[in-house]
C-alpha angles and dihedrals in degrees: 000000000000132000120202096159105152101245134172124194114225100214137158144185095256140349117283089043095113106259096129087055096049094037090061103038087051088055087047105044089043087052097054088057096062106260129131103238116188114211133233148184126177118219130009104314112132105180099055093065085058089066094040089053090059102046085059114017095241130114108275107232136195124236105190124158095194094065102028103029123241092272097067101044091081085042086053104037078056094060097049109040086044102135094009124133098211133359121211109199115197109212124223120249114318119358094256099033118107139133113357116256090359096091119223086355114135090354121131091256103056087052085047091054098040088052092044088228132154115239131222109210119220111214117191093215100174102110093034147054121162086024094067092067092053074047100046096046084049092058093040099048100035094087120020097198091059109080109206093192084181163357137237114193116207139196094026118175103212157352090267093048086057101052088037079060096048096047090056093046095054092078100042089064097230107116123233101239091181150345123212121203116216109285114173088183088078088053111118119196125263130211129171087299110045123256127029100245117246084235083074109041110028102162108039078036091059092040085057091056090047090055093048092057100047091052091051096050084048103047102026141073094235081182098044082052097047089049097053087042082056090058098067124121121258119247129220127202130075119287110247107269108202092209088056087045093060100031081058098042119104121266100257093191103100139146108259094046083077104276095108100226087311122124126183116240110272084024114150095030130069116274105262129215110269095009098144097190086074138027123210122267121233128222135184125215115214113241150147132092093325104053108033096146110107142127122232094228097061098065084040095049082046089055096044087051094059105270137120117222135208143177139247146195118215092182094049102018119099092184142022115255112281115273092010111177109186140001131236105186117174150174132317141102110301081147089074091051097034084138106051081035101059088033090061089079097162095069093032081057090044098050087042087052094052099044083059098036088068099257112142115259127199111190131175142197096303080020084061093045088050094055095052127096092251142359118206091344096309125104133266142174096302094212089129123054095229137075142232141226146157125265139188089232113098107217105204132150147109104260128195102214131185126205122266105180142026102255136155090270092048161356116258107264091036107138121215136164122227148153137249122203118162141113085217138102135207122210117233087017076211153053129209086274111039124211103222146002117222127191104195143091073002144358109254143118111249130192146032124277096187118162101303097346122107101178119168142160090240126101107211126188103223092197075082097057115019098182096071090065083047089053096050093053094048091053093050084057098057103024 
């Protein structure tokens, strides 16, 4: 299989410099003219694919080479962008940064190399003018095998800035595809996180978009930029396919995990349509405004495997969906609605019922504080015997993890990369079985293996380890 889908990388030499803003307009502004434009973000970041979603309509998806491995971001890109006219990928941080200690790994440039995709480098001009020439030929130069077609400059002052930056780019060869003037209208809000989510702010969220893509059509060459998407280099190889991820993926049944040798019929292979010996489990996906971090690949990896997945609102829903087998419950801010989240005291009571009950439970980051007996002094679901609270610390990092306990994501001594990214603590950060053991920044066992829950700081992508959606499944079906 071949992909030739047109596709651009929104990149810059640091955060802050306005990718967010152009990545998006450009979505936007692609999108209102008819074409199908499939949305990226490369790394962990969850909040930035809610906005792309919105600019086109399409699910945002993540393209991270930590989690997933560089062998799978062309597979997933695929995936994404199949039937699509254009892709926009936003880059993380500055073009060359990525994982700390682990070179070119996860950066925007090894995703733009792996996708053999030009880059459109977003300057923040503001505070420059001869100097972003000497920037834009360092960033150019530094890598030969990362093509940087353009340049947007944002945040310029004037007229005459304008024309003072031009004047200095002429000579560097890269082309100005763009330049953007001030415009506090695109700003989004911040908190302790980033980005406030779209979840939580729909209507001013869809007026920023709006904004974004009227600056971009403004300021920038839309034609100049399709026709540099157009120049990528095709990509062989087949698109991930979530069903064939989890056909291939190991039997995770197995003695030792506490089934005792049993195993139930069709155990050890998806649930199939029409298959009467077993019905398919239903999980529900925690959602709404208070837990708005996914990736798109997990619910599909849950369907492949058999199940059928819904969605819930902690902050709305009373009760869990009927016959609701097993929870997936990830990350988000429950910090922020501490309050509706603890008075909604007949779901806090049902989640609570189930954990205990035995159903598999998948709970991350804010999954793992709403567990918890108490969040900021107000109660929660109490299924772990720990609490939570905010703290002034920022915990972020890329962490290579290796599995403690037998639990109904894993077998004890699976390893799996994942992230961490909160201002808040757990007390005890562990249960009597761990989760998982990290080795970096620090040696320690983090997380909480009760009955069916397996609830961690740590955000995984499962499109790396299939097996771990299978086994879920599995689990909901014999729990």
């Amino acid at each position: 299989m071949v992909t030739s889908v047109p596709r651009l990388v929104i990149a810059a030499p640091s955060s802050g410099s306005g990718k967010t803003t152009v990545a998006t307009g450009l979505m936007a502004a692609f999108a209102e003219r008819g074409l199908a434009v499939s949305p990226h973000k490369v790394g962990p970041d969850y909040i930035d694919p809610g906005y792309h979603a919105l600019a086109t309509g399409r699910t945002g998806r993540n393209l991270d080479a930590y989690l997933c491995g560089p062998e799978l971001i062309a597979p997933l890109f695929a995936h994404g962008a199949r039937g699509c006219d254009l892709a926009v990928i936003e880059g993380v941080m500055g073009l060359y940064d990525g994982a700390a200690g682990e070179g070119e790994l996860a950066s925007t440039a090894q995703v733009a190399k792996v996708l053999r995709a030009p880059v459109v480098l977003v300057v923040d001009a503001s505070s420059q003018s001869r100097s972003v020439a000497a920037l834009v030929h360092g960033f150019a130069s530094w890598d030969p095998e990362v093509r940087v077609g353009g340049v947007i400059l944002n945040k310029v002052g004037s007229d005459r800035h304008e024309e003072m930056l031009r004047e200095a780019l002429d000579a560097s060869g890269v082309p100005v595809l763009g330049a953007l003037r001030r415009a506090p209208q695109v700003d989004t809000p911040s908190r302790h996180l980033g980005l406030v989510p779209v979840a939580e702010r729909r209507a001013d969220a869809v007026d920023a978009v709006r904004a974004m893509a009227a600056q971009v059509r403004r300021g920038c060459d839309l034609d100049a930029l399709s026709a540099l998407a157009r120049g990528a280099g095709e990509l062989s190889g087949a698109a991930w396919d979530p069903a064939g991820a989890v056909a291939s993926a190991p039997a995770s049944l197995r003695a030792e995990d506490g089934t005792g040798g049993r195993t139930s019929a069709g155990a050890g292979k998806p649930a199939e349509p029409g298959n009467r010996r077993r019905r398919s489990p239903r999980i529900a996906v925690a959602g709404g405004a208070a837990f708005t971090f996914s990736y798109a690949e997990h619910a599909e990896l849950l369907t492949a495997a058999g199940a059928e997945v819904v969605v819930f609102d902690p902050l709305r829903d009373e009760q869990l969906p009927d016959r609701t087998d097993g929870l997936v419950i990830g990350g988000g801010f429950p910090e922020m609605y501490a309050p509706e989240l603890s008075a909604n005291e007949p779901l806090r009571k049902a989640v609570a019922e189930a954990a205990f009950a035995g159903a598999p439970v998948a709970a991350e980051c804010a999954g793992l504080l709403y567990l918890s007996r108490e969040l900021d002094g107000r109660p929660m679901c109490g299924v772990l015997d720990a609490t939570a609270r905010m703290d002034e610390r920022l915990t972020l990092g890329y962490r290579d993890a290796v599995a403690v306990s037998d639990s109904v994501l894993a077998v004890a001594g699976t390893r799996m990369r994942g992230h961490e990214f909160h201002r808040t603590v757990v007390e005890p950060g562990a249960g009597e079985s761990p989760a998982w053991g990290v080795r970096a920044p620090r040696p320690r066992v983090e997380g909480f293996v009760r009955h069916g829950v397996h609830a961690s700081y740590l955000h995984t992508h499962w499109a790396s380890a299939p097996g771990v959606a299978r086994r879920f499944v599995e689990r909901c079906l014999t729990s």
